[in-house]
MDAnalysis code that builds the backbone (N, CA, C; Angstrom):
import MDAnalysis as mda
import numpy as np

u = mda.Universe.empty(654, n_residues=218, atom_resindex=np.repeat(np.arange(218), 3), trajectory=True)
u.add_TopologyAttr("name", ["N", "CA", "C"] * 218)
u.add_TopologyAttr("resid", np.arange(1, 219))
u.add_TopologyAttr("resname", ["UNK", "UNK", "UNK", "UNK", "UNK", "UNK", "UNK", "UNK", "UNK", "UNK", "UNK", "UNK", "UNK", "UNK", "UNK", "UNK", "UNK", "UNK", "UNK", "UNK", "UNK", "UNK", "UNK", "UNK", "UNK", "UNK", "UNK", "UNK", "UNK", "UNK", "UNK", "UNK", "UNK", "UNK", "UNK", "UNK", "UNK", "UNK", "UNK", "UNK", "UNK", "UNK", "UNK", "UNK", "UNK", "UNK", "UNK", "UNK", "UNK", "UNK", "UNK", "UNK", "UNK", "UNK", "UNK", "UNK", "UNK", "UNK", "UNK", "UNK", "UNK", "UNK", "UNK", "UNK", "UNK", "UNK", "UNK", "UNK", "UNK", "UNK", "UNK", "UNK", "UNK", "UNK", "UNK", "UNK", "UNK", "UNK", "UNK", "UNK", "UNK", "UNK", "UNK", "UNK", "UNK", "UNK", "UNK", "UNK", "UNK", "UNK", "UNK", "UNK", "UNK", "UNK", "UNK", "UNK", "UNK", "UNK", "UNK", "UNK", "UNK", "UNK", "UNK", "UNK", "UNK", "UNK", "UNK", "UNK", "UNK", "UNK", "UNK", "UNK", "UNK", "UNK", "UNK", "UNK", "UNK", "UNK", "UNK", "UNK", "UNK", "UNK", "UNK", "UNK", "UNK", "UNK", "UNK", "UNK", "UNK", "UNK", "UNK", "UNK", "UNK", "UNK", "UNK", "UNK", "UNK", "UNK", "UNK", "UNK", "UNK", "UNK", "UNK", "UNK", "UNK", "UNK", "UNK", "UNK", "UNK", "UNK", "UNK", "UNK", "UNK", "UNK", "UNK", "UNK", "UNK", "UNK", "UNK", "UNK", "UNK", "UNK", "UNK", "UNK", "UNK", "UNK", "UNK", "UNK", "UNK", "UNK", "UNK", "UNK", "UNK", "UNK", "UNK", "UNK", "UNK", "UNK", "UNK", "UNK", "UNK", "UNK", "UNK", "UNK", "UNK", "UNK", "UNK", "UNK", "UNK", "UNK", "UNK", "UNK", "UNK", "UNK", "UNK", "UNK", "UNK", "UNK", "UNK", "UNK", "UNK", "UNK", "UNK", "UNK", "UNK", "UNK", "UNK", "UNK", "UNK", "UNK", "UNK", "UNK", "UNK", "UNK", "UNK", "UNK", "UNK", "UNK"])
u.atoms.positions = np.array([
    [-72.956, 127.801, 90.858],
    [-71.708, 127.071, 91.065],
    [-71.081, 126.752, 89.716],
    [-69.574, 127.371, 89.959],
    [-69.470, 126.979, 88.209],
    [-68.280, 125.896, 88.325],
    [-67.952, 125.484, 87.462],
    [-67.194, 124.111, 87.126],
    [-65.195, 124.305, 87.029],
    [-64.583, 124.232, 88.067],
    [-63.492, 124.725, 87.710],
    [-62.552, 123.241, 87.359],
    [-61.942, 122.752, 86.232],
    [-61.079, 121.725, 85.753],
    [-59.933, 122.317, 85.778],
    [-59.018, 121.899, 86.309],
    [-57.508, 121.481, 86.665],
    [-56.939, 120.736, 85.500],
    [-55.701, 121.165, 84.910],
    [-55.123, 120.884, 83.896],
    [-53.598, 120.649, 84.143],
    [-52.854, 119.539, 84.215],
    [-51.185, 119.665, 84.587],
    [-51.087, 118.604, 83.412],
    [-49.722, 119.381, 83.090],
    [-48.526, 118.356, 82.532],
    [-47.205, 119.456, 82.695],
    [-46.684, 118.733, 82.586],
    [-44.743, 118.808, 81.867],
    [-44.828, 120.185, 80.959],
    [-43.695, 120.738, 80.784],
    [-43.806, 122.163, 80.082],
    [-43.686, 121.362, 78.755],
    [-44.061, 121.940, 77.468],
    [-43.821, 121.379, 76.350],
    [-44.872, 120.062, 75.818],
    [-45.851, 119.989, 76.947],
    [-46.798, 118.443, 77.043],
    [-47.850, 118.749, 76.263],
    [-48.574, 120.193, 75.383],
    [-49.355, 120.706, 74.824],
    [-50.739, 121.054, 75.476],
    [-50.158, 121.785, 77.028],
    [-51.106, 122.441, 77.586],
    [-52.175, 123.499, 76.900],
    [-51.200, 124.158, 76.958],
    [-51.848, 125.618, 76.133],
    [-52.065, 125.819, 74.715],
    [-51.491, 125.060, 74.389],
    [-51.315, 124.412, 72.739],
    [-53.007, 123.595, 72.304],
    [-53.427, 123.088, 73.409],
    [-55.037, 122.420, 73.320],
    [-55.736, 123.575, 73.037],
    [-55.640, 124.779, 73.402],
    [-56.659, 126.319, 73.146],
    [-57.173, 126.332, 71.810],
    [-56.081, 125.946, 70.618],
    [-56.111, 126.401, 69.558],
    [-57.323, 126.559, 68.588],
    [-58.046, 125.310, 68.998],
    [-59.643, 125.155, 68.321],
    [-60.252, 126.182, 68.924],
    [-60.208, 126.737, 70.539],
    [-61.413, 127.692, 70.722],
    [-60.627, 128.829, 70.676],
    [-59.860, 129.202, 69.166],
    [-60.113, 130.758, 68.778],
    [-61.530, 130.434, 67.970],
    [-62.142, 132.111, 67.790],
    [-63.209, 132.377, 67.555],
    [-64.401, 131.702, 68.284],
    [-64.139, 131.360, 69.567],
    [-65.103, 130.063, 70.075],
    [-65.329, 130.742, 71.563],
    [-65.867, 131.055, 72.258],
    [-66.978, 131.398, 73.027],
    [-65.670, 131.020, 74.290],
    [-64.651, 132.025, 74.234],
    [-63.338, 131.507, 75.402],
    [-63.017, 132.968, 75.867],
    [-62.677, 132.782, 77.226],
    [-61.715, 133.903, 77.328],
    [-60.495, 133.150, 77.905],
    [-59.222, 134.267, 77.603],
    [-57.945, 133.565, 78.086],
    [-57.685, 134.716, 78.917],
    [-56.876, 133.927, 80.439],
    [-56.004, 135.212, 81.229],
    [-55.016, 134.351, 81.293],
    [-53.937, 135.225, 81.088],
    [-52.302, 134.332, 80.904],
    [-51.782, 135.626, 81.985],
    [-51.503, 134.016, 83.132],
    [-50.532, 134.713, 84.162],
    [-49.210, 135.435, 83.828],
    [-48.276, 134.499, 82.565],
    [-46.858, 135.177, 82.082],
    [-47.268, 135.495, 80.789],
    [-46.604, 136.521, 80.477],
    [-47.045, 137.463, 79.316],
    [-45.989, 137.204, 78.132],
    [-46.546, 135.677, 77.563],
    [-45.720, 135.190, 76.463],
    [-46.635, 134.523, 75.277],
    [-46.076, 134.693, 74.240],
    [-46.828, 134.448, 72.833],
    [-47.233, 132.981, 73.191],
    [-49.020, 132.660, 72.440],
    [-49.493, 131.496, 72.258],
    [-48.889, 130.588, 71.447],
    [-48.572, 129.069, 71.624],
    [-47.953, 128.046, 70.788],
    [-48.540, 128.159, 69.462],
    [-49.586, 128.857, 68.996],
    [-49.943, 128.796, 67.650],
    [-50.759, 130.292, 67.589],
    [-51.097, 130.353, 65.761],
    [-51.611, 131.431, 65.302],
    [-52.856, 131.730, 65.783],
    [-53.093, 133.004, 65.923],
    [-54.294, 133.103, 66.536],
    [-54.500, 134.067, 68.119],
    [-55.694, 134.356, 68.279],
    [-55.695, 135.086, 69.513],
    [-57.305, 134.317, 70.343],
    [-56.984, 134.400, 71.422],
    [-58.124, 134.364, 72.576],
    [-58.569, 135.550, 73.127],
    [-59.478, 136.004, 73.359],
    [-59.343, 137.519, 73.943],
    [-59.403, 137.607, 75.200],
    [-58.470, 138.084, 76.283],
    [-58.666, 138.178, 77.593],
    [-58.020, 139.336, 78.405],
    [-57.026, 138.500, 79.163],
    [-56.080, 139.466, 79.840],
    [-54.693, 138.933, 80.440],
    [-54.218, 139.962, 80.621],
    [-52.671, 139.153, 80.921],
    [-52.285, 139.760, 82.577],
    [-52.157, 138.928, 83.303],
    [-52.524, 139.264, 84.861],
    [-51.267, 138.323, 86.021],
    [-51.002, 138.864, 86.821],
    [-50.508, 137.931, 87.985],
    [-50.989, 138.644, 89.077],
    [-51.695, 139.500, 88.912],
    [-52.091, 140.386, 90.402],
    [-54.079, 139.411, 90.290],
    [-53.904, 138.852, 91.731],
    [-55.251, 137.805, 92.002],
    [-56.652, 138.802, 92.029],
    [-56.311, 139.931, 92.181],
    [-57.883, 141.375, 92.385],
    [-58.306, 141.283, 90.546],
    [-56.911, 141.718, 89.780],
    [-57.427, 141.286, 88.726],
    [-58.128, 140.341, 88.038],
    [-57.331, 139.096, 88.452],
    [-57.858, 137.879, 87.614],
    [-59.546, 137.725, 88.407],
    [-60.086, 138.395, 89.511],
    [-61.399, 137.890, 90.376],
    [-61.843, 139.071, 89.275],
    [-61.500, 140.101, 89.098],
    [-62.305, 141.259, 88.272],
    [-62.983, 140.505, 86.717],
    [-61.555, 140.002, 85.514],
    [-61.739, 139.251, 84.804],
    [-62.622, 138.505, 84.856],
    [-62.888, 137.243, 85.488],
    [-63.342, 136.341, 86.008],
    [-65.060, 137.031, 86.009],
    [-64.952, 137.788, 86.912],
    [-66.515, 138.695, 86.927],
    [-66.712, 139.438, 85.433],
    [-66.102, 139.854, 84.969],
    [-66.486, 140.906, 83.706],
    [-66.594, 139.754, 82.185],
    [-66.043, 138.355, 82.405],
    [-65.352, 137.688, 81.349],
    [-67.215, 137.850, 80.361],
    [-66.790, 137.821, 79.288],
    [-68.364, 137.084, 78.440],
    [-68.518, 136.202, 78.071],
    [-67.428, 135.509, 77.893],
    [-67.283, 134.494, 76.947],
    [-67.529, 132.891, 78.805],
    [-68.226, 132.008, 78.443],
    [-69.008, 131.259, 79.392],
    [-67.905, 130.369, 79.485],
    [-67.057, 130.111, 78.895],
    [-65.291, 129.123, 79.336],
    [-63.824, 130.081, 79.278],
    [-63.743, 129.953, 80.749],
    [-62.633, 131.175, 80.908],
    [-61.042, 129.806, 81.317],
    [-60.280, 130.253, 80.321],
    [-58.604, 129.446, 81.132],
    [-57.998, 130.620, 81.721],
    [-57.294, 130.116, 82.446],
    [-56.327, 130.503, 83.636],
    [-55.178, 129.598, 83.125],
    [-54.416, 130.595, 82.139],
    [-53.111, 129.715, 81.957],
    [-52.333, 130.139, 82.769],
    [-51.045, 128.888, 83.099],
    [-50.136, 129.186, 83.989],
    [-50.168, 129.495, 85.440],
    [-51.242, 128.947, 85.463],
    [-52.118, 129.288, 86.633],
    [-51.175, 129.114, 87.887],
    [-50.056, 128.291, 87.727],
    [-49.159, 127.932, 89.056],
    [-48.376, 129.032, 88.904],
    [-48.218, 130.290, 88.395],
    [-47.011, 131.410, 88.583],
    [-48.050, 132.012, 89.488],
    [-49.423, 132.126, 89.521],
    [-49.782, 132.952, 90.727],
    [-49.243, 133.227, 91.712],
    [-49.125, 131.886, 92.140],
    [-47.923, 130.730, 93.162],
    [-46.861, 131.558, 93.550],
    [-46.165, 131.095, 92.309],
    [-44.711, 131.258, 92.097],
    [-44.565, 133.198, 91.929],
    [-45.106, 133.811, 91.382],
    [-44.640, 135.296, 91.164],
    [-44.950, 135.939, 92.687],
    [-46.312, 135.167, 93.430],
    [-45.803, 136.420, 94.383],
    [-45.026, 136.073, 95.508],
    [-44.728, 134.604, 95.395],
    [-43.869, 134.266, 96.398],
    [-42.110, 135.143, 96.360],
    [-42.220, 135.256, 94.654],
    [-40.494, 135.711, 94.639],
    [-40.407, 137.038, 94.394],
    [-41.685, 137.931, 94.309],
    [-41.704, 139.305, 94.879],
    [-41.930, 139.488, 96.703],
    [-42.000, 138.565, 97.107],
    [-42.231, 139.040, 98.692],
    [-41.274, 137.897, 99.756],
    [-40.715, 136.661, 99.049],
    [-40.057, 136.276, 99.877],
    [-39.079, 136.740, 100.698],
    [-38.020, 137.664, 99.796],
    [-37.081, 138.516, 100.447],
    [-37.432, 139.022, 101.456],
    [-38.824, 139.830, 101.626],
    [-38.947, 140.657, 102.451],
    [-39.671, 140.380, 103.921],
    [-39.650, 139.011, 103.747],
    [-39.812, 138.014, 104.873],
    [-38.404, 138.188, 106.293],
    [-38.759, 137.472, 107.005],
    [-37.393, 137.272, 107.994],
    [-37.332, 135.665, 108.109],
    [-37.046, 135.396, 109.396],
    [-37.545, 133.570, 109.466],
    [-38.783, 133.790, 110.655],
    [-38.873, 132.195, 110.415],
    [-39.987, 131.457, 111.572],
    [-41.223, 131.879, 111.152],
    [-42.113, 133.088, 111.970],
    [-43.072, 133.143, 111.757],
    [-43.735, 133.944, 110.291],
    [-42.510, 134.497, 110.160],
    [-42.650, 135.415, 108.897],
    [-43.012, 133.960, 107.553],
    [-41.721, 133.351, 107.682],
    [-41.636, 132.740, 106.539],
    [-42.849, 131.694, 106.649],
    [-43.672, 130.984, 107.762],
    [-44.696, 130.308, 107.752],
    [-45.635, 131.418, 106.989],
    [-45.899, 132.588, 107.352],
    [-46.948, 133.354, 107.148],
    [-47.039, 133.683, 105.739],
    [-45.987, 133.928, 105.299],
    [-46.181, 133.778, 103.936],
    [-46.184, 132.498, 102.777],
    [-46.388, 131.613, 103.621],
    [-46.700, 130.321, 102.781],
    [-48.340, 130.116, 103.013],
    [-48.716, 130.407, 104.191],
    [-50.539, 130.265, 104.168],
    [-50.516, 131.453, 103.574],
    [-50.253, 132.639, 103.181],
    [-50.801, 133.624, 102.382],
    [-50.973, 132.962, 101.156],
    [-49.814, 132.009, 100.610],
    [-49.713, 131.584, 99.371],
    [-50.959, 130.312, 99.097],
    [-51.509, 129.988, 100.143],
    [-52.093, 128.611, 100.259],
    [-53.634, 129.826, 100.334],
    [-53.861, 130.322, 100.935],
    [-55.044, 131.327, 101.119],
    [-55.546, 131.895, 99.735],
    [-54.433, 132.730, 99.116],
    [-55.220, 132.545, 98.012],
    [-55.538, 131.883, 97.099],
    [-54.279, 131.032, 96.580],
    [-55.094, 130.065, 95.549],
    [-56.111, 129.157, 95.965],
    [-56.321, 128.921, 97.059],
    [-57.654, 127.850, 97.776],
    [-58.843, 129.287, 97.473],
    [-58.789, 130.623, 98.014],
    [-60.005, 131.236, 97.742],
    [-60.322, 131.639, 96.293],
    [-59.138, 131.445, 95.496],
    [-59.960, 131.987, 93.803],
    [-60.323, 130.555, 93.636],
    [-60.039, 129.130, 93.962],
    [-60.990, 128.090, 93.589],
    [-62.587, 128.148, 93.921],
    [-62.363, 128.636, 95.627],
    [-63.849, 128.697, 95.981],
    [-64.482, 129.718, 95.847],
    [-63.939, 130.952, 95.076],
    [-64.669, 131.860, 94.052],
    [-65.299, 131.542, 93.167],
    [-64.959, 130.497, 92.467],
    [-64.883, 129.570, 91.091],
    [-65.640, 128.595, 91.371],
    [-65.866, 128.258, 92.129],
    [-66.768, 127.191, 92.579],
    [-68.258, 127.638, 93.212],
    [-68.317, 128.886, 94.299],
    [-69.127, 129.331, 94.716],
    [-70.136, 131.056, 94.747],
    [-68.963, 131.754, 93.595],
    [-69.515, 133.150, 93.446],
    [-69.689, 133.090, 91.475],
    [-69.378, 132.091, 91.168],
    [-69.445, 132.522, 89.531],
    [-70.641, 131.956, 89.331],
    [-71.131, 131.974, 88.103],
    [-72.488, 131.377, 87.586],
    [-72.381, 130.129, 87.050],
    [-73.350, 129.161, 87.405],
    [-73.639, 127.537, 87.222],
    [-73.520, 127.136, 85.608],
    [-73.549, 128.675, 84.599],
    [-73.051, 127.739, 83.147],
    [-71.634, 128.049, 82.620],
    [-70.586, 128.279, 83.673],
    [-69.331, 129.014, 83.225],
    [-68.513, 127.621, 84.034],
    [-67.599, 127.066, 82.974],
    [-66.529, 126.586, 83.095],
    [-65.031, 127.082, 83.448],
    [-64.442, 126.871, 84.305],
    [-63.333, 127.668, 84.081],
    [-61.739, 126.506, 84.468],
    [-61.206, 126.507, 83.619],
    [-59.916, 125.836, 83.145],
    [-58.411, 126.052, 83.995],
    [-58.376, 125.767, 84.741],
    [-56.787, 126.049, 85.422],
    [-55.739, 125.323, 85.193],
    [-54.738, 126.134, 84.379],
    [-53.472, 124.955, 83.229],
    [-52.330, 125.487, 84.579],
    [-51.825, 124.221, 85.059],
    [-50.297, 124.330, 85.848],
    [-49.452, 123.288, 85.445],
    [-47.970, 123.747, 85.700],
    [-47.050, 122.862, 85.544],
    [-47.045, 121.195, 86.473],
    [-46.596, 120.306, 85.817],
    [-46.941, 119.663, 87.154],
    [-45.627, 118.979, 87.783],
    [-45.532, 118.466, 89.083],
    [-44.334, 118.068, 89.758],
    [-44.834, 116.473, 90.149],
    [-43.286, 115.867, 90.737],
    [-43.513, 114.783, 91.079],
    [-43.067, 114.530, 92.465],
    [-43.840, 114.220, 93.574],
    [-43.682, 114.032, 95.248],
    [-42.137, 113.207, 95.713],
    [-41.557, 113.297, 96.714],
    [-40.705, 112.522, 96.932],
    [-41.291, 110.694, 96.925],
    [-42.524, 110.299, 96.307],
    [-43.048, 108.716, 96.333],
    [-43.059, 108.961, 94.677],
    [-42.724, 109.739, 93.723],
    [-43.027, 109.668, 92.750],
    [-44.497, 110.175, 92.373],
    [-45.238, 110.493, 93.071],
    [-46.946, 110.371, 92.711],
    [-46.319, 111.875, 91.382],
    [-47.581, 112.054, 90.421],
    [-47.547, 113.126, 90.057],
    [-48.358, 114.136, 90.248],
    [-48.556, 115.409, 90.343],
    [-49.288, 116.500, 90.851],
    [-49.121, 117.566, 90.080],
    [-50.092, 118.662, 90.840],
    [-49.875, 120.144, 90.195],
    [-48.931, 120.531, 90.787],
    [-47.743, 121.429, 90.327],
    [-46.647, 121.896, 90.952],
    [-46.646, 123.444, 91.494],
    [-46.397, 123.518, 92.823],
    [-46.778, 124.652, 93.581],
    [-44.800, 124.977, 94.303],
    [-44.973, 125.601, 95.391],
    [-43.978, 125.435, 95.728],
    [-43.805, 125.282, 97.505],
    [-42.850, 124.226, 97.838],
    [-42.918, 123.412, 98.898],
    [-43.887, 122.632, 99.451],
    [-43.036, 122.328, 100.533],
    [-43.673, 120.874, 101.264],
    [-44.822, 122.047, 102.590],
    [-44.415, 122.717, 102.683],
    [-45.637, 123.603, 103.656],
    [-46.975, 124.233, 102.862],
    [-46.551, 124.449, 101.774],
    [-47.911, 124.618, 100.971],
    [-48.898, 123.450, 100.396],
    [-47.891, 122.417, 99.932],
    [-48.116, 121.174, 99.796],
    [-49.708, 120.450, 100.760],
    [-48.770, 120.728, 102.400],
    [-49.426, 120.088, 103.333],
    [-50.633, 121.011, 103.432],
    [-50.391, 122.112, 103.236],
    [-51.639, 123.036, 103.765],
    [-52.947, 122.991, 102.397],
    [-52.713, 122.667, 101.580],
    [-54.117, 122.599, 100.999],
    [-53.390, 121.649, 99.306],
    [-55.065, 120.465, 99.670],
    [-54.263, 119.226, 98.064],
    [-55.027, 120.179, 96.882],
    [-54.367, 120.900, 96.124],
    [-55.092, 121.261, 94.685],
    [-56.219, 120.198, 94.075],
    [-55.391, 119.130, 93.856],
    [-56.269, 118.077, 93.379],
    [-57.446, 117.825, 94.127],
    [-57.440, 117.883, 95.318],
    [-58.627, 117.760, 95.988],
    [-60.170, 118.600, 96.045],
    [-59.791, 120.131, 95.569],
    [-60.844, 121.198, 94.853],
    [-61.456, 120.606, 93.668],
    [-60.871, 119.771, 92.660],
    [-61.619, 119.733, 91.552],
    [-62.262, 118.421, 91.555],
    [-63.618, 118.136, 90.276],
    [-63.553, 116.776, 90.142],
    [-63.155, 116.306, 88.786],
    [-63.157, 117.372, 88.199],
    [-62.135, 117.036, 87.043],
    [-60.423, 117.488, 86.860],
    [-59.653, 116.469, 86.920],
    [-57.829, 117.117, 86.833],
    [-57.701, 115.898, 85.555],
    [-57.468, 116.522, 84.487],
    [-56.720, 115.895, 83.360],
    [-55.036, 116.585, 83.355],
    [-54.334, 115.285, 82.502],
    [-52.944, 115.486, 82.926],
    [-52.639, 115.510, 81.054],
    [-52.289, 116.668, 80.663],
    [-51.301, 116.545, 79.024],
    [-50.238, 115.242, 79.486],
    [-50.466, 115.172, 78.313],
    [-48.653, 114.105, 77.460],
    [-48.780, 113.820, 76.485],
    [-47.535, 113.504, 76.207],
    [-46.935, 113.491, 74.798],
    [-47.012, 112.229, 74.935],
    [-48.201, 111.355, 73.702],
    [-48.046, 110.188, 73.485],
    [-47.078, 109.849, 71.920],
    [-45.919, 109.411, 72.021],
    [-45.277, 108.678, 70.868],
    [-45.286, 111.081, 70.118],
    [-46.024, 110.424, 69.138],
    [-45.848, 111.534, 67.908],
    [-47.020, 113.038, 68.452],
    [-48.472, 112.989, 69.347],
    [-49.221, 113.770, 69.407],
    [-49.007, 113.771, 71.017],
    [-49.595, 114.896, 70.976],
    [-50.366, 115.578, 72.657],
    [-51.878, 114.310, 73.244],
    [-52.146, 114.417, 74.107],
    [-53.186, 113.472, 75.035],
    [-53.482, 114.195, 75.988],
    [-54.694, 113.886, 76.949],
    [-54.762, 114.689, 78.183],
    [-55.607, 112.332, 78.609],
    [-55.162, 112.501, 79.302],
    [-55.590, 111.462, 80.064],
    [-56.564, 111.740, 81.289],
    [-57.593, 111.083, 81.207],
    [-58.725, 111.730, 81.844],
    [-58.969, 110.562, 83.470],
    [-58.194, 109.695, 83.290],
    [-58.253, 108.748, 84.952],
    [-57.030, 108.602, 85.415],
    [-56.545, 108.098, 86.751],
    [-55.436, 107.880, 87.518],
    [-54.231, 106.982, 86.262],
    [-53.351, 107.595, 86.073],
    [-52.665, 106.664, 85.344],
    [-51.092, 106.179, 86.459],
    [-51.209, 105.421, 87.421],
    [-50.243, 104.842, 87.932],
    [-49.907, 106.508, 89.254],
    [-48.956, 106.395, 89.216],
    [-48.806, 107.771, 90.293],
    [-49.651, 108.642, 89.641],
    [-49.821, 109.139, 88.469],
    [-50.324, 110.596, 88.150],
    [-51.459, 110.814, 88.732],
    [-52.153, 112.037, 89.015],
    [-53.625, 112.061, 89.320],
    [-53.719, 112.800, 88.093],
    [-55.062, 111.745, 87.548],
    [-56.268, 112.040, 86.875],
    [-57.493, 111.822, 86.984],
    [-58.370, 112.586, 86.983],
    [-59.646, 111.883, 87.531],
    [-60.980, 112.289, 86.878],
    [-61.727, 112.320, 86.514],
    [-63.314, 112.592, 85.544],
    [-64.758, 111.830, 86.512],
    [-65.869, 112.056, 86.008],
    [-67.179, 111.499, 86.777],
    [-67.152, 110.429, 85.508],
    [-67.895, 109.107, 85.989],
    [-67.665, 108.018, 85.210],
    [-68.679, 108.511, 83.870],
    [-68.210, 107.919, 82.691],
    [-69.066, 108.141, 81.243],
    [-68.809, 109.866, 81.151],
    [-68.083, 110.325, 81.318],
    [-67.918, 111.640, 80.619],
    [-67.014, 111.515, 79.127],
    [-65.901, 111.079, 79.731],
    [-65.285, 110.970, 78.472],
    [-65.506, 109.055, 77.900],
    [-65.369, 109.033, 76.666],
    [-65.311, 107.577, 76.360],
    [-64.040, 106.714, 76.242],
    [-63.042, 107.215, 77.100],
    [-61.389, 106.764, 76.908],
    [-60.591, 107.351, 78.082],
    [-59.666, 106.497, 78.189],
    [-58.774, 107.038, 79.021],
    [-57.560, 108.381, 78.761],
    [-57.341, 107.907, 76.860],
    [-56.930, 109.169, 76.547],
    [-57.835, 109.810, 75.793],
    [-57.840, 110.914, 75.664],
    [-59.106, 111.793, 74.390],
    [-57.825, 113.115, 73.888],
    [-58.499, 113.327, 72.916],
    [-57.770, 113.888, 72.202],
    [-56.734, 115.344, 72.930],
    [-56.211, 116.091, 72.706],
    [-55.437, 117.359, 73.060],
    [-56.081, 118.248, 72.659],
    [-57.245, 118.518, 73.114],
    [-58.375, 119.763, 71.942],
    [-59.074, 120.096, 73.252],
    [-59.102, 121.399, 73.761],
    [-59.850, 122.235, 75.094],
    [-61.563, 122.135, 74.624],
    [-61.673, 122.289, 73.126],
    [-62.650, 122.941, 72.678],
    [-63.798, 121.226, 73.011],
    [-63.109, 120.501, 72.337],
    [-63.916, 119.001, 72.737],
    [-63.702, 118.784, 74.255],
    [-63.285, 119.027, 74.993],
    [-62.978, 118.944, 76.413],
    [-64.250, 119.351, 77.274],
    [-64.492, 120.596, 76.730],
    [-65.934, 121.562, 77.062],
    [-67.139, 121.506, 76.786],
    [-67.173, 120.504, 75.237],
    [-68.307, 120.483, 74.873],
    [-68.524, 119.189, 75.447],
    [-67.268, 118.194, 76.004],
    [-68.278, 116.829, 76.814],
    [-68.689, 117.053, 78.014],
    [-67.898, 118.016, 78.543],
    [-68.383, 118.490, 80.035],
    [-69.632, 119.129, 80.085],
    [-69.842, 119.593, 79.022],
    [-71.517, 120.451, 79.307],
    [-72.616, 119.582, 78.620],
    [-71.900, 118.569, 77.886],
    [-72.956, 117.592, 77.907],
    [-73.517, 116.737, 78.943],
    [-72.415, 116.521, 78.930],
    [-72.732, 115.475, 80.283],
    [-73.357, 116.612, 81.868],
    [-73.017, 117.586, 81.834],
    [-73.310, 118.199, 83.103],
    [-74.971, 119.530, 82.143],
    [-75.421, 118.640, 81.553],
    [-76.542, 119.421, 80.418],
    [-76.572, 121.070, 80.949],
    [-75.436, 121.670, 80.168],
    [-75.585, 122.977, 80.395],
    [-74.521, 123.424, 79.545],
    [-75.033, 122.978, 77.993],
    [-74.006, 122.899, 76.437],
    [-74.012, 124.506, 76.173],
    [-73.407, 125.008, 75.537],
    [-73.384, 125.767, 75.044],
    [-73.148, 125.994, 73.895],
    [-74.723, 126.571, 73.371],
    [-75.560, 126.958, 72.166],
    [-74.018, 127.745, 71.322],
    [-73.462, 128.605, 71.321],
    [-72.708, 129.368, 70.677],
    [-71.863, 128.408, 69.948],
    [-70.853, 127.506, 71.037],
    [-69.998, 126.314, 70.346],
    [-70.113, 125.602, 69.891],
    [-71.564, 125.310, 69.868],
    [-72.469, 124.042, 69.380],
    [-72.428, 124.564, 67.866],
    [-73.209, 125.681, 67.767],
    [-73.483, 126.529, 66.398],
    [-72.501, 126.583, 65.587],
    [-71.384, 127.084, 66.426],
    [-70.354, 127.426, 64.851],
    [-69.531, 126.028, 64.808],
    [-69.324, 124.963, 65.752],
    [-68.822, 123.992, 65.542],
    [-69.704, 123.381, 64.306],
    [-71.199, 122.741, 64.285],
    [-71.588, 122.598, 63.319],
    [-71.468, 123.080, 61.548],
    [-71.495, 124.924, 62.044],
    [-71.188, 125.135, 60.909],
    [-69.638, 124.652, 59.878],
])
């Protein structure tokens, strides 16, 4: 069973921008939209919106912490290659549980076919409900109802921009969902760094990894 964490903020909140420490660091990246990283440097992975791929990736990855950036265009790209070709009523329901079907089965891929020392990172945009709450942003109120994202993980940290730096806030902050197992992190905010993100999670869940450990020291 491997560990899948949920990642939302705001575009510009320093989602993907947190990667930057694990170049050279024991990561793979699959980037749903095929656009340059916020900083210098490379992750080695793949660049994907077709879901056969990203389960292939996912199986072939080496590196034991895999992100899924952009992870909400999964969502979004194949809804606006196939909506057109919908009609109404039953069509257009059917292709919203298609949309709810798969992203619920690459979680419980991720949860139940990968291996117990692989982390894997899912970065989405996030939205705010007609009550204000904040969330991962998908699209509509029928996908919405048909399966809570937040509810797959037990870790969902939320980016923001505090004052001058990036944050990921690791508990409920007022509407937002955030949530962690108690004593993982020592704060409500912790720093904007993926690479420290991973190494408290495998502490605390004792299944560290020797590689990040090593060259972090060095």
């Amino acid at each position: 069973m491997a560990i899948p964490v949920l990642i939302i903020g705001k575009s510009g909140s320093g989602k993907s921008a947190s990667m930057k420490h694990c170049i050279n660091k024991d990561f793979n990246l699959i980037r749903v939209l095929n656009k340059p990283l916020p900083f210098k440097g490379k992750i080695n992975g793949w660049i994907t919106d077709d879901y056969q791929v990203v389960y292939k990736a996912l199986k072939s990855a080496p590196a034991k912490s895999i992100v899924i950036d952009d992870a909400g265009y999964l969502i979004t790209n194949y809804f606006m290659k196939n909506h057109s070709t919908k009609g109404k009523g039953n069509d257009v329901f059917g292709l919203y549980n298609t949309l709810g079907d798969n992203f619920w089965n690459l979680i419980q891929f991720i949860i139940n076919d990968m291996p117990p020392d692989r982390i894997i990172y899912i970065i989405m945009h996030e939205d705010a409900d007609d009550y204000g709450n904040v969330k991962a942003k998908t699209i509509g109120k029928l996908l919405d109802e048909k399966i809570c994202l937040e509810g797959m993980f037990t870790i969902v940290l939320r980016s923001v921009n505090n004052l001058t730096e990036h944050k990921f806030i690791t508990q409920s902050d007022g509407g937002a969902i955030s949530k962690s197992p108690e004593d993982m992190f020592e704060d409500i905010e912790i720093p904007n760094d993926l690479l420290y993100v991973d190494n408290k999670i495998r502490e605390y869940y004792e299944i560290e990894n020797s590689k990040n450990k090593e060259e972090k020291e060095q």
